[in-house]
C-alpha positions in Angstrom: -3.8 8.7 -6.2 -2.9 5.2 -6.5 -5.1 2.4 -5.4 -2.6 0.9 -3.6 -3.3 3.6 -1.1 -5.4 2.6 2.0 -6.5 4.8 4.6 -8.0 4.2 8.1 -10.9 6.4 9.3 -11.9 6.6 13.1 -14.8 8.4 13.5 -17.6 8.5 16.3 -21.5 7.1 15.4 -24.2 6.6 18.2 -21.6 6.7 20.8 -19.4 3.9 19.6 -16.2 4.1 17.8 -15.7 3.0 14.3 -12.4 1.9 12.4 -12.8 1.4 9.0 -10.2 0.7 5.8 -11.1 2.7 2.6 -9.2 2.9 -0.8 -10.6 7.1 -1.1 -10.9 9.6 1.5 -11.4 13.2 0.6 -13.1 16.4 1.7 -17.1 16.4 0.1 -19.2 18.5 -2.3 -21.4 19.0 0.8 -19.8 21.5 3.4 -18.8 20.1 6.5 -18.8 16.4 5.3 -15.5 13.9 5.0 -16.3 11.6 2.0 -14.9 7.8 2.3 -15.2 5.5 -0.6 -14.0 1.6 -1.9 -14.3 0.4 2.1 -12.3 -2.5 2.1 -13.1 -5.5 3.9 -11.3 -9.2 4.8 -11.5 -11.7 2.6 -14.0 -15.0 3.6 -11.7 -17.5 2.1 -10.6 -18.7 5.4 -12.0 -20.7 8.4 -12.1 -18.0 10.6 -14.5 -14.8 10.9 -14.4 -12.1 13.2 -17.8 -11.1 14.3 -16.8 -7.5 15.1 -16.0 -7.3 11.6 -18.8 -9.4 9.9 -21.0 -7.1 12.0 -19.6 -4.0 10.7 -19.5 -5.0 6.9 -22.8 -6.1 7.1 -23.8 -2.5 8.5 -22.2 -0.7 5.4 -23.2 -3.6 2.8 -24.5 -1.7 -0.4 -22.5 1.6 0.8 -21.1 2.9 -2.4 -20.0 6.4 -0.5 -20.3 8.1 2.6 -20.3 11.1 4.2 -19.1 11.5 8.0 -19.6 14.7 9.4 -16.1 16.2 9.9 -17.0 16.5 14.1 -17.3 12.8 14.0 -13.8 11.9 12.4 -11.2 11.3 15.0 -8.7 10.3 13.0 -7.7 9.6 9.2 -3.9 7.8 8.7 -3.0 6.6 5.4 -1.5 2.8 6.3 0.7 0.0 4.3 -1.6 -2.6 4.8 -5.6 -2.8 6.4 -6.3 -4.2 9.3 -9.1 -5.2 11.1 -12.5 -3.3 10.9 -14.5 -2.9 13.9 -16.4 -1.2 16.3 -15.7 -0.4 20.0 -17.6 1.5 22.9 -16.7 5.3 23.0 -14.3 6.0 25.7 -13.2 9.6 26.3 -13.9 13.4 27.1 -13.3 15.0 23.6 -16.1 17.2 22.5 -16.4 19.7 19.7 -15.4 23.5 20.1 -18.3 25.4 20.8 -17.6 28.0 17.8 -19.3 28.1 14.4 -16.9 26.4 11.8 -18.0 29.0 9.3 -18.8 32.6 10.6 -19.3 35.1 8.0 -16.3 37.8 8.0 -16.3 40.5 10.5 -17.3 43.7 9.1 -19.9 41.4 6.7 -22.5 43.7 6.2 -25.0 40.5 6.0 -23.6 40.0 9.8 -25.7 41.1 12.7 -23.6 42.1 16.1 
């Protein structure tokens, strides 16, 4: 994958919405887990700052990797260029489908009716 790949990742963290930019996005080692590496952040070199985005970059300073859980994503799209990180209040009625994601076969003798 090349690097000049970025992807934006919307996912859901103590009932606030977070957009962030990362250069890696892929399923993890750990079941049930979205892995997100290389976040990428706006440069300092001018006048300006956002808050919302100092706030959030200060929040995963030090973050080599990490691992959403994959009923917190909301959305992943791979994008031309980043754009702004930040975090907003949590605004709708989605919730996750009742169901285990990963029921044993039926018929699985190790299953109990």
């Amino acid at each position: 994958m090349s690097s000049h790949h970025i992807f934006k990742v919307l996912f859901v963290n103590q009932g606030k919405v977070y957009e962030v930019y990362a250069r890696k996005v892929s399923h993890s080692a750990m079941l049930g887990f979205v892995e997100i590496e290389e976040l990428v952040f706006g440069e300092r070199a001018g006048v300006l700052l956002d808050p919302g985005e100092e706030r959030i970059k200060t929040e995963f300073e030090g973050v080599k990797r990490s691992f959403l859980p994959m009923h917190s994503v909301l959305r992943i799209d791979e994008v031309s260029q980043r754009g702004t990180s930040k975090i907003t209040q949590y605004e709708g009625n989605v919730t996750q489908f009742p169901t285990p994601l990963y029921a044993p076969p039926i018929g699985d003798p190790g299953r109990k009716s």
